[in-house]
ZADO-1210 file (C-alpha; in nm, 4 decimals, padded with zeros to 6 digits):
<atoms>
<atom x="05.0170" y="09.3636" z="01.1341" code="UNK" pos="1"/>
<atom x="04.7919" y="09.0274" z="01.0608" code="UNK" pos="2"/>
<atom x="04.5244" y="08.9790" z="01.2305" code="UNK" pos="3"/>
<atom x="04.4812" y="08.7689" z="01.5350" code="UNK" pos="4"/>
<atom x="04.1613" y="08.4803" z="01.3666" code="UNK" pos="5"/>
<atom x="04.4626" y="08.4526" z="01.0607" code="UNK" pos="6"/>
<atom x="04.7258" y="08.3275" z="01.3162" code="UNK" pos="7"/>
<atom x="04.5227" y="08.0806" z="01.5094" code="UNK" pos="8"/>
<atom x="04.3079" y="07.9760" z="01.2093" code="UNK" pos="9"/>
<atom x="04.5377" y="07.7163" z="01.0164" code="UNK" pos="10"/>
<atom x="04.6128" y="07.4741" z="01.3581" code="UNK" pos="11"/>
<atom x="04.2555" y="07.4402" z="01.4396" code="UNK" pos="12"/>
<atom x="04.1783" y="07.3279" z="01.0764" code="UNK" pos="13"/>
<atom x="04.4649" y="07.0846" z="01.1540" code="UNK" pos="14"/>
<atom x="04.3581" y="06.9516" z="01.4546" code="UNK" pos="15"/>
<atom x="03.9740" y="06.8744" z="01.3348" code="UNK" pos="16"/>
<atom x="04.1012" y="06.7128" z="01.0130" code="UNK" pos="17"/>
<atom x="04.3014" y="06.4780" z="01.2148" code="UNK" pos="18"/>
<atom x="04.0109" y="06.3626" z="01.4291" code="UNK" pos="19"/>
<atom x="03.7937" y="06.2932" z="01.1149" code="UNK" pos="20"/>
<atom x="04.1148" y="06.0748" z="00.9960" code="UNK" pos="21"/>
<atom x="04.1056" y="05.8997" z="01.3521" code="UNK" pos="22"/>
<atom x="03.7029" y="05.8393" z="01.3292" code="UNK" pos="23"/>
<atom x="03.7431" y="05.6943" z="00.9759" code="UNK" pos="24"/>
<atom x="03.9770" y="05.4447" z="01.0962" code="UNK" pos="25"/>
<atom x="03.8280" y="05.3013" z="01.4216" code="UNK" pos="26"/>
<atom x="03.5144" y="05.2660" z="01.1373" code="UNK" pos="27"/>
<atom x="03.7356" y="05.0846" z="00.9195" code="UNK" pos="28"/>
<atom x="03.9063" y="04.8349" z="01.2006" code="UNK" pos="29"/>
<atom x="03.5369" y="04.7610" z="01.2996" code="UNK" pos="30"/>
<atom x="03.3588" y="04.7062" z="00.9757" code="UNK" pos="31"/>
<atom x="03.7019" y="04.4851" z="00.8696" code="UNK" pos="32"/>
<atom x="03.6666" y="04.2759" z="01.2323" code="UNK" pos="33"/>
<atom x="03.2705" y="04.2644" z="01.1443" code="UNK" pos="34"/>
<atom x="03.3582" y="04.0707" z="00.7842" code="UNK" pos="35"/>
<atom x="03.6492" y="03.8224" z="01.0156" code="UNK" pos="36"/>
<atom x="03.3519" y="03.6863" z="01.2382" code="UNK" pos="37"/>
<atom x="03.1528" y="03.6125" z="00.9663" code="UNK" pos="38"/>
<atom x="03.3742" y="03.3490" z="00.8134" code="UNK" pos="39"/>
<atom x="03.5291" y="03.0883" z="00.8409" code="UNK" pos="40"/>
<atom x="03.9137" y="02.9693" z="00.8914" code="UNK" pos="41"/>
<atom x="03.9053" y="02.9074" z="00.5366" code="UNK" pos="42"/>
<atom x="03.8003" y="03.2836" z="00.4791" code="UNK" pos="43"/>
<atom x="03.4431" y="03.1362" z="00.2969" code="UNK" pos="44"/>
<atom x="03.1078" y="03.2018" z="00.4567" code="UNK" pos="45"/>
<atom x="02.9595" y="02.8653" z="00.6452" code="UNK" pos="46"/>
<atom x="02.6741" y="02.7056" z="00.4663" code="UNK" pos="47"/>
<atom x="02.3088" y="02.6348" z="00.6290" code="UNK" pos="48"/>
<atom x="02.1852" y="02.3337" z="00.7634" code="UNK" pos="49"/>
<atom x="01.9941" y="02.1497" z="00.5505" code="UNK" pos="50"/>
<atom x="01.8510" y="01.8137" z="00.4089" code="UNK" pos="51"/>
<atom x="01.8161" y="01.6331" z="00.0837" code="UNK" pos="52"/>
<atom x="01.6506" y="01.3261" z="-00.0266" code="UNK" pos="53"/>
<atom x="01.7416" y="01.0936" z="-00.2813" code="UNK" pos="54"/>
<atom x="01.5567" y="00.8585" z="-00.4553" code="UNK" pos="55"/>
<atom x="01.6814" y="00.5386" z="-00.6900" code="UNK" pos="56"/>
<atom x="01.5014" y="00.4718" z="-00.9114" code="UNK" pos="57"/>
<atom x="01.2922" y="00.7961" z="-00.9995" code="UNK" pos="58"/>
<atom x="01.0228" y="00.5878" z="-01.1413" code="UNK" pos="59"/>
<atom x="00.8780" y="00.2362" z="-01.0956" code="UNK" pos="60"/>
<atom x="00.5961" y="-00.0257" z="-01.2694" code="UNK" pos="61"/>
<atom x="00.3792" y="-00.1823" z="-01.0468" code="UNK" pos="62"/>
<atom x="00.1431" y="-00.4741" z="-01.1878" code="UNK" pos="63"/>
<atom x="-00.2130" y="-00.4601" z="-00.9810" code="UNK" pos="64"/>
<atom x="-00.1868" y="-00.6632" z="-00.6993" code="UNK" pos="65"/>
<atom x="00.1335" y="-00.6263" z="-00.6151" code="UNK" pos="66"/>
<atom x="00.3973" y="-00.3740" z="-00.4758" code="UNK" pos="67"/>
<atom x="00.6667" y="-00.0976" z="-00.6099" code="UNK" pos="68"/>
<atom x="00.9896" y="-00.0245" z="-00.3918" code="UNK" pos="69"/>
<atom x="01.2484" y="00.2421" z="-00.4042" code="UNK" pos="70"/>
<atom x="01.5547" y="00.3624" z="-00.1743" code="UNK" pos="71"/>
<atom x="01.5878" y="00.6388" z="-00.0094" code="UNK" pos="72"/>
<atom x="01.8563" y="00.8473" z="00.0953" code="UNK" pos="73"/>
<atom x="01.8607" y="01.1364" z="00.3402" code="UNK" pos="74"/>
<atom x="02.1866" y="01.3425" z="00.3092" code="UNK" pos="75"/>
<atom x="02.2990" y="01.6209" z="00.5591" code="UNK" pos="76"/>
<atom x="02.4532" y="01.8989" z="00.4830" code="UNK" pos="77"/>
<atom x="02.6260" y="02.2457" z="00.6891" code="UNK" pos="78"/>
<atom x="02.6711" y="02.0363" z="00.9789" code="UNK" pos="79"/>
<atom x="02.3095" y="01.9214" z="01.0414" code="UNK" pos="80"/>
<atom x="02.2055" y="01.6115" z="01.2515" code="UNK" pos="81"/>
<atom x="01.9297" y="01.4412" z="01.3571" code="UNK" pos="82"/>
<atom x="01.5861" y="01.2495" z="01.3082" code="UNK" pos="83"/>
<atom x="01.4162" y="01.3624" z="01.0023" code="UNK" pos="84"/>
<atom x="01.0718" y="01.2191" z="00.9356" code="UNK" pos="85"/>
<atom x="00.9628" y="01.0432" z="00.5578" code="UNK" pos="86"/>
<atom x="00.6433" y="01.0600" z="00.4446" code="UNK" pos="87"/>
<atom x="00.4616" y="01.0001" z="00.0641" code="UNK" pos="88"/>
<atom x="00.1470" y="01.2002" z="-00.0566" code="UNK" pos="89"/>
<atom x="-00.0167" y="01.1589" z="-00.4352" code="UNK" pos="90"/>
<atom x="-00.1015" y="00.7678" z="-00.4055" code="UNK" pos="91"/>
<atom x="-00.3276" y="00.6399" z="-00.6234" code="UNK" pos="92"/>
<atom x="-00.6639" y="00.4867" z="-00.4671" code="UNK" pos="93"/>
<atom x="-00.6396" y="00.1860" z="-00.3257" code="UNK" pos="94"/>
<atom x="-00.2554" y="00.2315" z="-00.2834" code="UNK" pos="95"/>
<atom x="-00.0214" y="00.2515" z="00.0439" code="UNK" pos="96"/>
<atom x="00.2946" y="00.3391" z="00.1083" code="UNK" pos="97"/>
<atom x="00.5266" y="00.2453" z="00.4073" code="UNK" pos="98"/>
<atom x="00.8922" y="00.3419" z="00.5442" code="UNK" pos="99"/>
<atom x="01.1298" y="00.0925" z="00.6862" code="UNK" pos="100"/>
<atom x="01.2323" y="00.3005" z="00.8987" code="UNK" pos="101"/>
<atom x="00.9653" y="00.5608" z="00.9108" code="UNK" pos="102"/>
<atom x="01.2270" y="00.8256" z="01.0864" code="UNK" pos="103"/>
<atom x="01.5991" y="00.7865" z="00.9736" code="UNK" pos="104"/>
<atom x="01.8960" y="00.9283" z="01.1920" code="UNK" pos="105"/>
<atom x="02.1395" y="01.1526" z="00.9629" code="UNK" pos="106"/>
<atom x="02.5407" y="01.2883" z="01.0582" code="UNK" pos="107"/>
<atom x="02.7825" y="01.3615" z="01.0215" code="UNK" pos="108"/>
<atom x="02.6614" y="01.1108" z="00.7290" code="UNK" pos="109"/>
<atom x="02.3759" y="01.0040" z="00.5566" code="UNK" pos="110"/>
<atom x="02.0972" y="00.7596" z="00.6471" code="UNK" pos="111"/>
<atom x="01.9087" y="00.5413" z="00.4492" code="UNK" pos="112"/>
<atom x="01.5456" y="00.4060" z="00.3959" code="UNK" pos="113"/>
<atom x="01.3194" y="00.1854" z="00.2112" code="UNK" pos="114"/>
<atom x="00.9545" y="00.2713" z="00.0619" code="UNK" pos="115"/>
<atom x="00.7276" y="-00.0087" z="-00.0365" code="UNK" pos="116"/>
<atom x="00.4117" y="00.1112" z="-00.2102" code="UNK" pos="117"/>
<atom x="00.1556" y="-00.1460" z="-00.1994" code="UNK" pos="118"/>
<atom x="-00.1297" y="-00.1506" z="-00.4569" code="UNK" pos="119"/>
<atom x="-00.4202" y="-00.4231" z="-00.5254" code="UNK" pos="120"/>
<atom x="-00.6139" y="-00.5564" z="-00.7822" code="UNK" pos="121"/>
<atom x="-00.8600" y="-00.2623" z="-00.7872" code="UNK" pos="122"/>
<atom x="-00.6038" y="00.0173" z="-00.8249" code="UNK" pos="123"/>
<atom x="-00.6952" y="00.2208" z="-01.1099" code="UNK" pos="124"/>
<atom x="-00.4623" y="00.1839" z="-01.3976" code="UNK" pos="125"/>
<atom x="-00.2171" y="00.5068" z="-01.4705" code="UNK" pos="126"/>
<atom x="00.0952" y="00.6912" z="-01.4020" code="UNK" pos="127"/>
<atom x="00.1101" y="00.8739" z="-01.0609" code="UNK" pos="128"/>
<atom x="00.3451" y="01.1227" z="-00.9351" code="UNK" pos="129"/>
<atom x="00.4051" y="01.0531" z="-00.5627" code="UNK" pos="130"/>
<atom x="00.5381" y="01.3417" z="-00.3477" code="UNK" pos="131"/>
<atom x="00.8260" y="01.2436" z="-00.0676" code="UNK" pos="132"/>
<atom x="00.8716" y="01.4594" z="00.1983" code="UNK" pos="133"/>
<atom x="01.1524" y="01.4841" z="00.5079" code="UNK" pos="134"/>
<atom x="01.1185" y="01.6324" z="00.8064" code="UNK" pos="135"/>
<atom x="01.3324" y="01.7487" z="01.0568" code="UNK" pos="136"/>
<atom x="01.1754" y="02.0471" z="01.2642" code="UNK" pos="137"/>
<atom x="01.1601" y="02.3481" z="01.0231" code="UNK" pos="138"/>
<atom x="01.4177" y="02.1962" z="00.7729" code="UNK" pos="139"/>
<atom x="01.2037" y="02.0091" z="00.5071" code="UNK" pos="140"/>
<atom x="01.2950" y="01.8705" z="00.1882" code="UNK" pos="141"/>
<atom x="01.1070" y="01.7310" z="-00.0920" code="UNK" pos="142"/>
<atom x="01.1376" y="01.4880" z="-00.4321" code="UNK" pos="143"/>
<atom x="00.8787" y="01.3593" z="-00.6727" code="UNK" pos="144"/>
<atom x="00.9021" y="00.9903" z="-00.8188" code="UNK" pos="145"/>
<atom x="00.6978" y="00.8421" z="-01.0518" code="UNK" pos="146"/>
<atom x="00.4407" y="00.5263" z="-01.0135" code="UNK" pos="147"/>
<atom x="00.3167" y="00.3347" z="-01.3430" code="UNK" pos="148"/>
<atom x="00.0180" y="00.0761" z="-01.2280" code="UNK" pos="149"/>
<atom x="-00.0410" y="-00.1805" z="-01.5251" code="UNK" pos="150"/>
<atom x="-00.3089" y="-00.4522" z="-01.5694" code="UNK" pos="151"/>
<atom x="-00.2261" y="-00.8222" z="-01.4290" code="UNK" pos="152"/>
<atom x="-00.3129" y="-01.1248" z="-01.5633" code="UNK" pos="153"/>
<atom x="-00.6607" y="-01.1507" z="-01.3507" code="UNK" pos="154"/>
<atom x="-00.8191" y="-01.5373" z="-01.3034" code="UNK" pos="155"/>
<atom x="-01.1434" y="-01.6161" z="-01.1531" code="UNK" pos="156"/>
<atom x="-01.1836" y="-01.7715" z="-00.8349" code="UNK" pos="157"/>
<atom x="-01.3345" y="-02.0785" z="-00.7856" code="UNK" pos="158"/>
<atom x="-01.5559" y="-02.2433" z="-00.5667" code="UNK" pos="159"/>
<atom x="-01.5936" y="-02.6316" z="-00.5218" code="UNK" pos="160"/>
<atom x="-01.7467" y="-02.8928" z="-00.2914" code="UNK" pos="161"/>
<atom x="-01.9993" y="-03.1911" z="-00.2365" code="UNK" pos="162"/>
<atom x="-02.2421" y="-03.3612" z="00.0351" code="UNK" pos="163"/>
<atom x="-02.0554" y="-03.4086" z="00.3853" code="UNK" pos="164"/>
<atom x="-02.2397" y="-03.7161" z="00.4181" code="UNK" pos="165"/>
<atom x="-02.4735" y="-03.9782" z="00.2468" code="UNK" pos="166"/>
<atom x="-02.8144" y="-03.8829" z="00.0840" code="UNK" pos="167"/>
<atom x="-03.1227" y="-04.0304" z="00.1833" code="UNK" pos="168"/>
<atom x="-03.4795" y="-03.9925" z="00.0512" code="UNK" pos="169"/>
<atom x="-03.6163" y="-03.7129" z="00.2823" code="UNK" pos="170"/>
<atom x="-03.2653" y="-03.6257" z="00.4408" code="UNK" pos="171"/>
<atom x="-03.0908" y="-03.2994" z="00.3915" code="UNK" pos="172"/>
<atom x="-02.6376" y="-03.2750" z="00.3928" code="UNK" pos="173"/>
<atom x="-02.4531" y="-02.9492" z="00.3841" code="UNK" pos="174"/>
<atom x="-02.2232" y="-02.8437" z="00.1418" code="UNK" pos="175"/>
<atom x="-01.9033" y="-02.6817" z="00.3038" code="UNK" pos="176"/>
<atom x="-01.7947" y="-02.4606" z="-00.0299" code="UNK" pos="177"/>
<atom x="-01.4144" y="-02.4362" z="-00.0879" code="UNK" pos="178"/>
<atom x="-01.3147" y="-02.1001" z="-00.2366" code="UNK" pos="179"/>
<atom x="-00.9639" y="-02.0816" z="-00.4690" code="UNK" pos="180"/>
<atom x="-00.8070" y="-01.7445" z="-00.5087" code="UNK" pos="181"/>
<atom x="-00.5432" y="-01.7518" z="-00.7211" code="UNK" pos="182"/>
<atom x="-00.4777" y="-01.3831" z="-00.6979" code="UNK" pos="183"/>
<atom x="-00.2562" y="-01.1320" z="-00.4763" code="UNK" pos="184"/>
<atom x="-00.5329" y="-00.9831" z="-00.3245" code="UNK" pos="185"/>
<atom x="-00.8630" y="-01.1030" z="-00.0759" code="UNK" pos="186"/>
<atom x="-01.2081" y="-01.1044" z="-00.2698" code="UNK" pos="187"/>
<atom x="-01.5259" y="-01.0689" z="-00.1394" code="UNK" pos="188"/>
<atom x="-01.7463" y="-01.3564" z="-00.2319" code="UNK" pos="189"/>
<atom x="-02.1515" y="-01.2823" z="-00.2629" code="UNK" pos="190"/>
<atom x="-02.3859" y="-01.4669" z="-00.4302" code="UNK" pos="191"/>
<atom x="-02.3277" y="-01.8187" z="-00.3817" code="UNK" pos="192"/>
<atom x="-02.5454" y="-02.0485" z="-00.5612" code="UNK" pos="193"/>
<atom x="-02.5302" y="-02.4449" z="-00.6196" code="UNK" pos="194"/>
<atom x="-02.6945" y="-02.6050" z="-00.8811" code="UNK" pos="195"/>
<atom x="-02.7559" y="-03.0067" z="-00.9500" code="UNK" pos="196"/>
<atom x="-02.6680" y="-03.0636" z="-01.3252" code="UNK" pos="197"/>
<atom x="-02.6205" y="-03.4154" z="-01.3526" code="UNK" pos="198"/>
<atom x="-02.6736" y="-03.7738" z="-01.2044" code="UNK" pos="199"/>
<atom x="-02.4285" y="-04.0686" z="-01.2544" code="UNK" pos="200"/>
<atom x="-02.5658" y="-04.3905" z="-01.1322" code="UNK" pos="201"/>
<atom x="-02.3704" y="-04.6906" z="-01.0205" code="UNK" pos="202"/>
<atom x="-02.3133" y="-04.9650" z="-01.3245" code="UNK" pos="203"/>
<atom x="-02.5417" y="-05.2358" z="-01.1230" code="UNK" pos="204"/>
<atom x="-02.8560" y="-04.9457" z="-01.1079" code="UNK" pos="205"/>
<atom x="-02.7946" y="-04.8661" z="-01.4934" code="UNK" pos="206"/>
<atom x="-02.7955" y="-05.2720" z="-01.5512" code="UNK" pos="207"/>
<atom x="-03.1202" y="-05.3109" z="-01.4027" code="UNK" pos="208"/>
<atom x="-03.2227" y="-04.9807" z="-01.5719" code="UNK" pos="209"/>
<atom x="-03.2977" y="-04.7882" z="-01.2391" code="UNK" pos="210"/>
<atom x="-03.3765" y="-04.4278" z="-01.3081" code="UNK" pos="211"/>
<atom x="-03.2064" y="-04.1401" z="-01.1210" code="UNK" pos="212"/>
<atom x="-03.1997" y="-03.7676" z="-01.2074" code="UNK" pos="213"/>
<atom x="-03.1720" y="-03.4000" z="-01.1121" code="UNK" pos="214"/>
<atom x="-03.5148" y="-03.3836" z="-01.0177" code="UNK" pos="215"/>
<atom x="-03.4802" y="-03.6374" z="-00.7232" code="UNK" pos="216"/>
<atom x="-03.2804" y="-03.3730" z="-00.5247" code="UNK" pos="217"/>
<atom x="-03.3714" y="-03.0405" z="-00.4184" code="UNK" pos="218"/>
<atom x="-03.0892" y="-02.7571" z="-00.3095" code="UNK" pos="219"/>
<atom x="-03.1106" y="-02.5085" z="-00.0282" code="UNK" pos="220"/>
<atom x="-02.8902" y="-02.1584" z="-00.0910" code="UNK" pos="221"/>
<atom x="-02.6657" y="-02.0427" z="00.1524" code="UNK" pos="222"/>
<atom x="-02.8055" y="-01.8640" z="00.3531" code="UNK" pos="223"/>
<atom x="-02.5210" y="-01.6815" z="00.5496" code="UNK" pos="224"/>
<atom x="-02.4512" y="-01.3039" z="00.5535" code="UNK" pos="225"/>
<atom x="-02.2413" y="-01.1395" z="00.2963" code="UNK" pos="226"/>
<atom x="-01.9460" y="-01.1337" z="00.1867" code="UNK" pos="227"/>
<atom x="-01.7377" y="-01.3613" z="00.2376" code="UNK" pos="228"/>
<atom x="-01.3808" y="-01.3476" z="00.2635" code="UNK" pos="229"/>
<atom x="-01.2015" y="-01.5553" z="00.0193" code="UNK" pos="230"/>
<atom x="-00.7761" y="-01.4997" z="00.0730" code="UNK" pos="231"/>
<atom x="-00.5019" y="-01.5515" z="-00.1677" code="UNK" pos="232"/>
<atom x="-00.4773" y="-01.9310" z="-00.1861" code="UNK" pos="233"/>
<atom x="-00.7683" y="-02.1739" z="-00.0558" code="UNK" pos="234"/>
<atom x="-01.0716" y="-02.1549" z="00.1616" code="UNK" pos="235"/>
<atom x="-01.3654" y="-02.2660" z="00.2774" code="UNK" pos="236"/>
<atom x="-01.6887" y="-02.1963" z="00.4621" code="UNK" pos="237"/>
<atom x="-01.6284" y="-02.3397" z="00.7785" code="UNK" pos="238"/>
<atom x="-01.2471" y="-02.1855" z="00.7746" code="UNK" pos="239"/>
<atom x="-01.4620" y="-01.8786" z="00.7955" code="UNK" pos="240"/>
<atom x="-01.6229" y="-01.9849" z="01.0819" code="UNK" pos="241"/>
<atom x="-01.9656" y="-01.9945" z="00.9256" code="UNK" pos="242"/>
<atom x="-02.1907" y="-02.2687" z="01.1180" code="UNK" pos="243"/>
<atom x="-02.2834" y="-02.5683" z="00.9212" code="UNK" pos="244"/>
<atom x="-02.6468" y="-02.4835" z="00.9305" code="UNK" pos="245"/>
<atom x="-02.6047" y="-02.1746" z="00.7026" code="UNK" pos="246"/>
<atom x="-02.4167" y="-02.3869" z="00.4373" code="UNK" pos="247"/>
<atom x="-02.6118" y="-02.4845" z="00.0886" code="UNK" pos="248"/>
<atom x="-02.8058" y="-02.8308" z="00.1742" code="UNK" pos="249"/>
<atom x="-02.8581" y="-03.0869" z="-00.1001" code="UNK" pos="250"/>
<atom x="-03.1686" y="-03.3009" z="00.0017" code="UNK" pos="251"/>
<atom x="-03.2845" y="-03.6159" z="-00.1928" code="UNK" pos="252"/>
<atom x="-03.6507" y="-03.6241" z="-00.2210" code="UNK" pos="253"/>
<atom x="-03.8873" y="-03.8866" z="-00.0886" code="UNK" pos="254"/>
<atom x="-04.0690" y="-03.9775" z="-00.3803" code="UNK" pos="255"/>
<atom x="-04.3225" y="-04.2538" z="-00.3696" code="UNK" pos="256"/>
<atom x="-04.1281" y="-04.3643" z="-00.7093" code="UNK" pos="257"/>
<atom x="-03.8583" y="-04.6558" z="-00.6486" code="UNK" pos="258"/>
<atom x="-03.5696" y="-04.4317" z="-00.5900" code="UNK" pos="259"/>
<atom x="-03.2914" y="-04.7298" z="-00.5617" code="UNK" pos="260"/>
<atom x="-03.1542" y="-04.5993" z="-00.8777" code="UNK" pos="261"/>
<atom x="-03.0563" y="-04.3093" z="-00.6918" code="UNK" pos="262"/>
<atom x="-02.8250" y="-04.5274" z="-00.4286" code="UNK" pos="263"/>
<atom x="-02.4595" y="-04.5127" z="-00.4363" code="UNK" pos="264"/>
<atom x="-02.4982" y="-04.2271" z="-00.7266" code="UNK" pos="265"/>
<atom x="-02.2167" y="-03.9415" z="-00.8155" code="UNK" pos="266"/>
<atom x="-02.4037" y="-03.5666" z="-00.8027" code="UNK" pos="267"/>
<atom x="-02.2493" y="-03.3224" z="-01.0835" code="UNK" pos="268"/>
<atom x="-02.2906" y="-02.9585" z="-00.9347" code="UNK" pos="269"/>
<atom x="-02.2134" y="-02.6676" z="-01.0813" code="UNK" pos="270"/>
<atom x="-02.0995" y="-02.3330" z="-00.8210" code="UNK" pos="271"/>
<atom x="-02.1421" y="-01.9641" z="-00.9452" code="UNK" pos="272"/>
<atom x="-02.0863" y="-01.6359" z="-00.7061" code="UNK" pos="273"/>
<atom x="-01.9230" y="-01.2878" z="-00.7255" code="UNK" pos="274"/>
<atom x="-01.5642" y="-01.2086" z="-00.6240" code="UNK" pos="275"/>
<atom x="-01.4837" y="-00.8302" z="-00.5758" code="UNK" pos="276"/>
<atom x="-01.1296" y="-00.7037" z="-00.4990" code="UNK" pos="277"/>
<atom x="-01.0170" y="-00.5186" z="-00.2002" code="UNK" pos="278"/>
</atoms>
């Protein structure tokens, strides 16, 4: 006669394998369900939010003096909109750069903006790589473009002028300077100086053989503060607002010689000073 644990032994191996079956397949209907809410309609996983910028062209020549643009382009991508934020690091000295706009509005498609880097006539020659950076919270993205600054074709300024008024023996008139830039770029003028070189006298003093010279006039220096702002194009001392009494003077001496050659005469100055870039 069998014994009783051999009778009852094979159903309760039966029932305990079919509850591991069971388990195993409520894990299976929950890990597939996990991978369904994960994707998409199109069964592929959805892609981040993000930014990109792009720049045309990567690299631009800039003569000194004068300014380098480019265009930007923000693109969105997984869905993202907003404001995202441009800035530019890496500029050489004397160099800025500027955004029009400075925050651009992205989505569902892509926004656009300009950057105008502005350099002068003291920008140190070279090739720069200029870092561009948007913003939008924690989403960032960044692009490097490329900034060649060459040499211009530099003229001097130059400064002109005569009497404001008719010379006298003993009698001092101011000199209001005018100051030509032909340049891009403001210079600061120092050192003014005028100088008497020469004398022409009038055709009836040189009939009756009237002397006049250099030495029968006597110049005071400006006598302003420095410098002076000379802009792109023309100026002058009193454009600067600088009073008349801090002009240069030019004074005819009173000489106990007969001076008459010295009426109605044409001065020849010459003008030197110091022009330094911003």
């Amino acid at each position: 006669m069998p014994r009783i644990p051999e009778l009852f032994g094979s159903p309760i191996r039966t029932v305990r394998t079919g509850a591991k079956m069971l388990l195993a397949g409520l894990l299976l209907v929950t890990l597939t369900s996990g991978v369904v809410l994960a994707a998409n309609s199109n069964g592929t996983q959805n892609p981040p939010k993000g930014i990109t910028l792009q720049l045309a062209p990567t690299n631009r020549t800039a003569v000194q003096g004068t300014p380098a643009s480019y265009n930007v382009v923000v693109q969105p991508s997984g869905g993202f909109t907003g404001n995202v934020s441009l800035s530019a690091t890496g500029l050489p000295a004397g160099a800025t750069a500027s955004f029009s706009p400075a925050v651009v509005a992205t989505g569902p498609g892509s926004g656009s903006a300009t950057l105008d880097v502005s350099t002068t006539s003291a920008t140190p020659l070279g090739t720069y790589s200029l870092s561009l950076k948007g913003s939008s919270g924690t989403l960032q993205s960044a692009v490097v473009v490329s900034l060649t600054v060459t040499a211009g074709q530099h003229q001097p300024f130059t400064i002109s002028g005569g009497p404001t008024g008719v010379l006298a023996p003993g009698y001092g008139v101011p000199i209001d300077l005018q100051l030509a830039n032909p340049g891009n770029s403001s210079l600061n003028v120092t050192g003014l100086t005028v100088s008497v070189t020469g004398v022409t006298r009038t055709a009836q003093a040189m009939a009756n053989n009237r002397p006049c010279n250099p030495s029968d006039y006597a110049v005071t220096q400006f006598s302003g503060s420095y410098p002076i702002a000379s802009p792109p194009g023309n100026s002058s001392l009193s454009g600067n607002g600088i009073p008349a009494a801090q002009w240069p003077q030019i004074k005819m001496l009173n000489s106990s010689l007969n001076q008459d050659g010295c009426k109605g005469a044409t001065l020849q100055l010459s003008y030197s000073g110091t022009g330094q870039g911003n």
